[in-house]
N, CA, C and O atoms as a GROMACS GRO file, in nm:
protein
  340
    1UNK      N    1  -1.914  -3.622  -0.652
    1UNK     CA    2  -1.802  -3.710  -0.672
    1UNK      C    3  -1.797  -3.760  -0.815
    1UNK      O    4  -1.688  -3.780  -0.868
    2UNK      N    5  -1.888  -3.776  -0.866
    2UNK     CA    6  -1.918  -3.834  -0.986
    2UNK      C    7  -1.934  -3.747  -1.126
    2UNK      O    8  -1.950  -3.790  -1.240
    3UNK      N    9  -1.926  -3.597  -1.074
    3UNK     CA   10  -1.890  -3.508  -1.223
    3UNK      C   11  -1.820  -3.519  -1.268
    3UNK      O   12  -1.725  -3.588  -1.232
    4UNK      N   13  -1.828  -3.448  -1.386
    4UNK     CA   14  -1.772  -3.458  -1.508
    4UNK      C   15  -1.643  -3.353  -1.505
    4UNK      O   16  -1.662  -3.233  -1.488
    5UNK      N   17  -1.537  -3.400  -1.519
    5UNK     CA   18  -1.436  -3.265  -1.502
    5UNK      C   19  -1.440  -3.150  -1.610
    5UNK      O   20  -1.387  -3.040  -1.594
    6UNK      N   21  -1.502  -3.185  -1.709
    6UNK     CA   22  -1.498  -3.069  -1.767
    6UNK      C   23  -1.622  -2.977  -1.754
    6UNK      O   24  -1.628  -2.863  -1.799
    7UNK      N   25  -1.718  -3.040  -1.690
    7UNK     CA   26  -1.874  -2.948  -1.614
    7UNK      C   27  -1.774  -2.880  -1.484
    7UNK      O   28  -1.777  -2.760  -1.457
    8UNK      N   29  -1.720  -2.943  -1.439
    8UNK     CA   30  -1.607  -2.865  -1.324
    8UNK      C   31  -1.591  -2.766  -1.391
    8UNK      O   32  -1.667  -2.670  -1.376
    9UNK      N   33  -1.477  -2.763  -1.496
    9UNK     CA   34  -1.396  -2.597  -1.555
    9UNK      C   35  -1.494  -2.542  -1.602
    9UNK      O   36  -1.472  -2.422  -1.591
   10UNK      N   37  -1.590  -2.557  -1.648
   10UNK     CA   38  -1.754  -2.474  -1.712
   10UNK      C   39  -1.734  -2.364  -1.577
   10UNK      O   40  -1.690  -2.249  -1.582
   11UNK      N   41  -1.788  -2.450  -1.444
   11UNK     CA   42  -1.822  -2.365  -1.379
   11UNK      C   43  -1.761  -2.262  -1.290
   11UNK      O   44  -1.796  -2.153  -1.244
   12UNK      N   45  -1.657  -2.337  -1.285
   12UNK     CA   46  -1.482  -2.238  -1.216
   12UNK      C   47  -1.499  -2.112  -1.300
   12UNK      O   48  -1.515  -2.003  -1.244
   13UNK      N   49  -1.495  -2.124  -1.470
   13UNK     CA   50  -1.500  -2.063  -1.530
   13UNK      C   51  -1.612  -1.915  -1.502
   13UNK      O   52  -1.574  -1.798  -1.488
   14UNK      N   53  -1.740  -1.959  -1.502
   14UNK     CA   54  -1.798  -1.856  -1.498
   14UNK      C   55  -1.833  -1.813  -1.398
   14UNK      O   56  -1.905  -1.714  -1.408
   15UNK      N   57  -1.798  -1.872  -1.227
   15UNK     CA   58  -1.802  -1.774  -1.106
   15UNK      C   59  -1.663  -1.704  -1.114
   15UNK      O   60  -1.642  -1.617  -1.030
   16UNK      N   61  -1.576  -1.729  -1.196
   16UNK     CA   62  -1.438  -1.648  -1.208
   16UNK      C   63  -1.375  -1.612  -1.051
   16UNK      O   64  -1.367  -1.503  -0.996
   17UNK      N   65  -1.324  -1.790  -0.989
   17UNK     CA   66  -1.274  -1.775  -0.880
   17UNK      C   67  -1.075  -1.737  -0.902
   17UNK      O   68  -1.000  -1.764  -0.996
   18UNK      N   69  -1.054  -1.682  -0.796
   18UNK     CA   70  -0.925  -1.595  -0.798
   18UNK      C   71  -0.807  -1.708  -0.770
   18UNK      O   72  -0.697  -1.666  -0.733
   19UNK      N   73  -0.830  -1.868  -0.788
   19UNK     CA   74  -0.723  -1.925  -0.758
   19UNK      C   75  -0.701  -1.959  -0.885
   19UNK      O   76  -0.794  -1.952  -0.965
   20UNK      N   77  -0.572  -2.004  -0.923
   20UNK     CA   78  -0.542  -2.114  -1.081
   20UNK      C   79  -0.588  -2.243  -1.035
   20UNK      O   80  -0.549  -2.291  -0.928
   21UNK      N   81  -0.670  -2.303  -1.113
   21UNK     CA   82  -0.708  -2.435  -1.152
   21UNK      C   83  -0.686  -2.507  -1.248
   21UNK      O   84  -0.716  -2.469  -1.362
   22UNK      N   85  -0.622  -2.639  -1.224
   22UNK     CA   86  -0.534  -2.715  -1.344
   22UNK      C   87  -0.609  -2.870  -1.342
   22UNK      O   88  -0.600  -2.969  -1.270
   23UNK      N   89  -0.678  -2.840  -1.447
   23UNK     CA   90  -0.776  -2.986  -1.455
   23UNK      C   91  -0.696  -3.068  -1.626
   23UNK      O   92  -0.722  -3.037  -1.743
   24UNK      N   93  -0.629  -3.143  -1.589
   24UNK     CA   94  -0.653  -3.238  -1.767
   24UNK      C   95  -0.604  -3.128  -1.844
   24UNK      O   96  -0.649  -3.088  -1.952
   25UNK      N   97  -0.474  -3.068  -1.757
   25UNK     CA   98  -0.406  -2.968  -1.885
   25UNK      C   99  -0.412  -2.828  -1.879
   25UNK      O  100  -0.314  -2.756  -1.897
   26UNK      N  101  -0.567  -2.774  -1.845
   26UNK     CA  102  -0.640  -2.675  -1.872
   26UNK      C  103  -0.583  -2.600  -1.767
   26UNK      O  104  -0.588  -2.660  -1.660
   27UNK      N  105  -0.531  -2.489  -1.764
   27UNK     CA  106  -0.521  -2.364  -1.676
   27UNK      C  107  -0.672  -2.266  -1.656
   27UNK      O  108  -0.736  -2.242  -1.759
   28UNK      N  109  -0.711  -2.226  -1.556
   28UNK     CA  110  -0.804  -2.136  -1.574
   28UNK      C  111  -0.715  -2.043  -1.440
   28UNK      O  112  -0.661  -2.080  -1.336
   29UNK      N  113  -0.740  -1.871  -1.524
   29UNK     CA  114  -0.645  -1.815  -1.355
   29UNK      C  115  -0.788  -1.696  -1.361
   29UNK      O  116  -0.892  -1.673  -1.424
   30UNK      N  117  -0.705  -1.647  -1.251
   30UNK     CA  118  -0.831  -1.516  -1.233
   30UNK      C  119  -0.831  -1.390  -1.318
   30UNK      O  120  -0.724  -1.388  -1.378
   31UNK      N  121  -0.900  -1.291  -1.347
   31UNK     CA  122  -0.935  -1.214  -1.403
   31UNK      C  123  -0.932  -1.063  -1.316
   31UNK      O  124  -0.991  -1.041  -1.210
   32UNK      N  125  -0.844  -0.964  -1.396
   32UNK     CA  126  -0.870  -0.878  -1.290
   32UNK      C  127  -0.925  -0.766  -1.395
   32UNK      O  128  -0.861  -0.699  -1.476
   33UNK      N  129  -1.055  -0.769  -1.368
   33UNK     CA  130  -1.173  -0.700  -1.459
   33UNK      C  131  -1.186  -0.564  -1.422
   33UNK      O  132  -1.181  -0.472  -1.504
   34UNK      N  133  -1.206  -0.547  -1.273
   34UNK     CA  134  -1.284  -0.384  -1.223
   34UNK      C  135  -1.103  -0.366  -1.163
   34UNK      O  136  -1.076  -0.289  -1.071
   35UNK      N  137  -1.045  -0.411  -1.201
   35UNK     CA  138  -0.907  -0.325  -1.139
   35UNK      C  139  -0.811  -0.262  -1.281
   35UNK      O  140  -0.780  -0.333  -1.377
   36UNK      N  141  -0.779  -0.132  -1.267
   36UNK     CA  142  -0.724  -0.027  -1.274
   36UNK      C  143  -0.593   0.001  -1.240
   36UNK      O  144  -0.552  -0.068  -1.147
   37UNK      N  145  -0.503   0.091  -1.291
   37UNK     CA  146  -0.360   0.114  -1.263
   37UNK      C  147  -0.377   0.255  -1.240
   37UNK      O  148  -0.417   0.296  -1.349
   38UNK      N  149  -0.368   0.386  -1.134
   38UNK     CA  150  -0.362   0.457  -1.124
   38UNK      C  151  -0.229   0.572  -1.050
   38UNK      O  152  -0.183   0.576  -0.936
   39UNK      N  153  -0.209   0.627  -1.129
   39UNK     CA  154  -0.072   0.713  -1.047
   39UNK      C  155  -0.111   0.812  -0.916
   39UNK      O  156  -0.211   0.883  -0.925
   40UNK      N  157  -0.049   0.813  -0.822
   40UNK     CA  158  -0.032   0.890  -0.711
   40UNK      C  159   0.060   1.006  -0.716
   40UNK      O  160   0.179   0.977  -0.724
   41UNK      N  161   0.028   1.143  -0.715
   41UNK     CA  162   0.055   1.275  -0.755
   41UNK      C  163   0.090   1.348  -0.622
   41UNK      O  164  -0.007   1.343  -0.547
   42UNK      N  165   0.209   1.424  -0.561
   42UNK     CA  166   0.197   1.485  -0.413
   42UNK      C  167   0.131   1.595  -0.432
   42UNK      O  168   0.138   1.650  -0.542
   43UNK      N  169   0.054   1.649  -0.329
   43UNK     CA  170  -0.010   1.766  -0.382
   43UNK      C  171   0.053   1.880  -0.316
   43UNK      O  172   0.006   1.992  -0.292
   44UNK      N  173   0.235   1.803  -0.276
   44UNK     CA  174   0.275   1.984  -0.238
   44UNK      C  175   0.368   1.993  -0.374
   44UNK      O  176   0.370   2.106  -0.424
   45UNK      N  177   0.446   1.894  -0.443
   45UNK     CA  178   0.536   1.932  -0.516
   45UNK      C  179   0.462   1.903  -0.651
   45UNK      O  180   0.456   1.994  -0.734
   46UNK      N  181   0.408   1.788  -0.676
   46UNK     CA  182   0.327   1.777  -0.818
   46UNK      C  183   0.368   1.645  -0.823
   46UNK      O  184   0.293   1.567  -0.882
   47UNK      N  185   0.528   1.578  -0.749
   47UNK     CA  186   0.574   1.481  -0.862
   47UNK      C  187   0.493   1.332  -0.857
   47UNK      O  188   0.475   1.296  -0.741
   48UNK      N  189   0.458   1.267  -0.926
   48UNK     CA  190   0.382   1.178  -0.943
   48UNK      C  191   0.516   1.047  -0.861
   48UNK      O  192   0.633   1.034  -0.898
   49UNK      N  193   0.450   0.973  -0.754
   49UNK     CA  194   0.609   0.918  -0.669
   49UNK      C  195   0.568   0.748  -0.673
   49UNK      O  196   0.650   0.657  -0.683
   50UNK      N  197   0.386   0.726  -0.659
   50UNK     CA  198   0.392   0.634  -0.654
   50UNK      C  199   0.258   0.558  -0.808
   50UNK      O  200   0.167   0.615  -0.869
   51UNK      N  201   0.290   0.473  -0.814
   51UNK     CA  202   0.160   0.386  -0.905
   51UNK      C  203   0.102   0.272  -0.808
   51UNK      O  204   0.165   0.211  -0.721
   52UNK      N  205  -0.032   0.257  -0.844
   52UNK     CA  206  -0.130   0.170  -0.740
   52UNK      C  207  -0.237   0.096  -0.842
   52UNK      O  208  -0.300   0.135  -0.940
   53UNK      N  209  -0.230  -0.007  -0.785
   53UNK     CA  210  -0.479  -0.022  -0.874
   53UNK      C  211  -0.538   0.014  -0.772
   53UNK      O  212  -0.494   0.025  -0.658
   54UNK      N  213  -0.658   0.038  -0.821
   54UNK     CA  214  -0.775   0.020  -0.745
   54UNK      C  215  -0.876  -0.060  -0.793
   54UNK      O  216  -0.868  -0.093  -0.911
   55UNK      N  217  -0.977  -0.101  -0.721
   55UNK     CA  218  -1.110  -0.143  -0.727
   55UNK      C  219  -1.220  -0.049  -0.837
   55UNK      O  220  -1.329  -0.063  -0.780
   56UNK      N  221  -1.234   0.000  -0.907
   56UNK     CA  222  -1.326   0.100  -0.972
   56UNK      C  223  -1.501   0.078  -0.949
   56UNK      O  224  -1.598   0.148  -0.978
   57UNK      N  225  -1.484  -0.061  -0.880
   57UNK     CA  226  -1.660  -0.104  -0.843
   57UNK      C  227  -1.624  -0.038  -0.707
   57UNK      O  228  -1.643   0.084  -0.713
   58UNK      N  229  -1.581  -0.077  -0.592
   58UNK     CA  230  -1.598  -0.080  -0.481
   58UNK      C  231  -1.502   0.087  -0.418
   58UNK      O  232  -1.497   0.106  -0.297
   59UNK      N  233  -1.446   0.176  -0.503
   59UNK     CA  234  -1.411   0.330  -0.497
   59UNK      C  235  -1.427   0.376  -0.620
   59UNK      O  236  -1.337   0.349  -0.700
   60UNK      N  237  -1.536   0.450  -0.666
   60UNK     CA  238  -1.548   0.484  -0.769
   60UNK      C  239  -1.515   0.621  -0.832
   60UNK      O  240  -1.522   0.662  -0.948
   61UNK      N  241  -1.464   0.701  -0.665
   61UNK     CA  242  -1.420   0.858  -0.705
   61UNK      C  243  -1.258   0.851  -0.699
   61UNK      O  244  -1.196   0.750  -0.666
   62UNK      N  245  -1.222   0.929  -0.723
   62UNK     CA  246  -1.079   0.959  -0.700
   62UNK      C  247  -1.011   0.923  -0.569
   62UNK      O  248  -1.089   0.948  -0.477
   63UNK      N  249  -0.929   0.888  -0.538
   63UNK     CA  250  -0.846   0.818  -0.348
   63UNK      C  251  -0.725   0.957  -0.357
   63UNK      O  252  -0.656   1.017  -0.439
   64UNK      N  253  -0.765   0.957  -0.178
   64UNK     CA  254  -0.628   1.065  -0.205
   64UNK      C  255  -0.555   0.941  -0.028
   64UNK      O  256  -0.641   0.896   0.047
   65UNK      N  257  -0.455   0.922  -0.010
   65UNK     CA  258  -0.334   0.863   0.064
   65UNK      C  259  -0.248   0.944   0.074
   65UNK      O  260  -0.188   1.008  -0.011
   66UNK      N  261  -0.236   0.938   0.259
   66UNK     CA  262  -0.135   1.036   0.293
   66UNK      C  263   0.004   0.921   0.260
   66UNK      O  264  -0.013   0.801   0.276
   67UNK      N  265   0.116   0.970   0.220
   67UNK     CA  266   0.196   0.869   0.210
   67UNK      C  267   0.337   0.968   0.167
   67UNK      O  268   0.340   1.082   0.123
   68UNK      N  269   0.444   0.876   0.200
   68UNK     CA  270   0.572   0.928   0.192
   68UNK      C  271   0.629   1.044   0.044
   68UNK      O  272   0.625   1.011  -0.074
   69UNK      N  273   0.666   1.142   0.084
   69UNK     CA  274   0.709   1.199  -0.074
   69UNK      C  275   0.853   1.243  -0.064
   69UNK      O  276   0.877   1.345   0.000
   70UNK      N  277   0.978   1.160  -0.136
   70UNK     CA  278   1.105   1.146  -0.106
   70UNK      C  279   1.152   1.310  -0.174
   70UNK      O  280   1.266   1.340  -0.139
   71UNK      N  281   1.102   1.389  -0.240
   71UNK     CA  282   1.124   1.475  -0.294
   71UNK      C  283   1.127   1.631  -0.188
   71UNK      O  284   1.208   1.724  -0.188
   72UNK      N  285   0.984   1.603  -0.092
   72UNK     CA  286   0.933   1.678   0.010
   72UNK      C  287   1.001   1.642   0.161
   72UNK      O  288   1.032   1.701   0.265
   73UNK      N  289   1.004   1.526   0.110
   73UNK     CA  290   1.084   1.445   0.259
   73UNK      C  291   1.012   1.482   0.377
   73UNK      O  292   1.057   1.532   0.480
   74UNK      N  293   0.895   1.450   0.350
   74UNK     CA  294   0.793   1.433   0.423
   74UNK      C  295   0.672   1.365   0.419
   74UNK      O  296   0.653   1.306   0.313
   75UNK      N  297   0.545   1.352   0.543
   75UNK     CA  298   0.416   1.286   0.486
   75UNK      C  299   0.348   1.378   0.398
   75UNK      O  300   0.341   1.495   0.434
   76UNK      N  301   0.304   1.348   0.302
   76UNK     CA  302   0.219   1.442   0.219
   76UNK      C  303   0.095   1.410   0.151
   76UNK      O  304   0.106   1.296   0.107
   77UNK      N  305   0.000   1.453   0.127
   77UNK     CA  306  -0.124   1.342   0.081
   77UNK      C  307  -0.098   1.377  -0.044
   77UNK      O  308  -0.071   1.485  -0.098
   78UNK      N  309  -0.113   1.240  -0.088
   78UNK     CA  310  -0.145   1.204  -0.281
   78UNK      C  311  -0.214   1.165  -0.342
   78UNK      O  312  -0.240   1.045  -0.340
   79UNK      N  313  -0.274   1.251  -0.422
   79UNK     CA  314  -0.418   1.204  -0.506
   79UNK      C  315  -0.410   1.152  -0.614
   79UNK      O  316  -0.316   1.168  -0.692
   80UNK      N  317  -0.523   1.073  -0.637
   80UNK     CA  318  -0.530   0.987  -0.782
   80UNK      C  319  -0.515   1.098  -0.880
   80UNK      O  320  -0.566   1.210  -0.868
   81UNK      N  321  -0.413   1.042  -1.016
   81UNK     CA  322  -0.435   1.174  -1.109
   81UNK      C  323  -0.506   1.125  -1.230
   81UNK      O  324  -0.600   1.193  -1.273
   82UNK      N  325  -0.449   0.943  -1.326
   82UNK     CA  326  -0.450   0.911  -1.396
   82UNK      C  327  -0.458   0.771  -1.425
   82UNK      O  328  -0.366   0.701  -1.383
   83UNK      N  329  -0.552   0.718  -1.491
   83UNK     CA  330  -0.505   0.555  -1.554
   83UNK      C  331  -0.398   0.540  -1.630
   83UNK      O  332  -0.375   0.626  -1.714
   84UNK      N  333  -0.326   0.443  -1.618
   84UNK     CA  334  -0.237   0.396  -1.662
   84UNK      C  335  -0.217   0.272  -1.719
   84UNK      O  336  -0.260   0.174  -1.659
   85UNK      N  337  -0.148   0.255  -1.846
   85UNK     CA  338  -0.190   0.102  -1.892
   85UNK      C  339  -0.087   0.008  -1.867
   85UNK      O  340  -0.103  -0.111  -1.896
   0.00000   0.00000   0.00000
């Protein structure tokens, strides 16, 4: 009860929790460190249909998702091809 608010944002700070915290002005928001922007490629036609992140700690190989391809007009699985910035 009796801390110090700014020993508060110290420590928000370095467990790097995922909510915004607004102490005395200060914004602290979350950090998205191990996440990635990767494109989704169909592997019957080629065309790249969707963009996604991923996790790069917690899937560290390539993802393939069966998922809609408006081109094929069908389900089709799509694999990771590329990062994207």
């Amino acid at each position: 009860m009796g801390e110090n608010p700014s020993r508060i944002l110290i420590c928000l700070k370095e467990r790097g929790l995922a909510k915004a915290v607004k102490r005395r002005g200060v914004d602290i928001m979350a950090k998205k460190g191990n996440r990635i922007l990767v494109g989704l490629v169909c592997s019957v036609c080629g065309r790249r249909n969707y963009v996604t992140d991923k996790n790069k700690v917690n899937s560290p190989g390539k993802i393939t998702i069966r998922k809609y391809c408006p081109n094929c007009r069908k389900l089709t699985i799509h694999k990771e091809t590329d990062k994207l910035k």
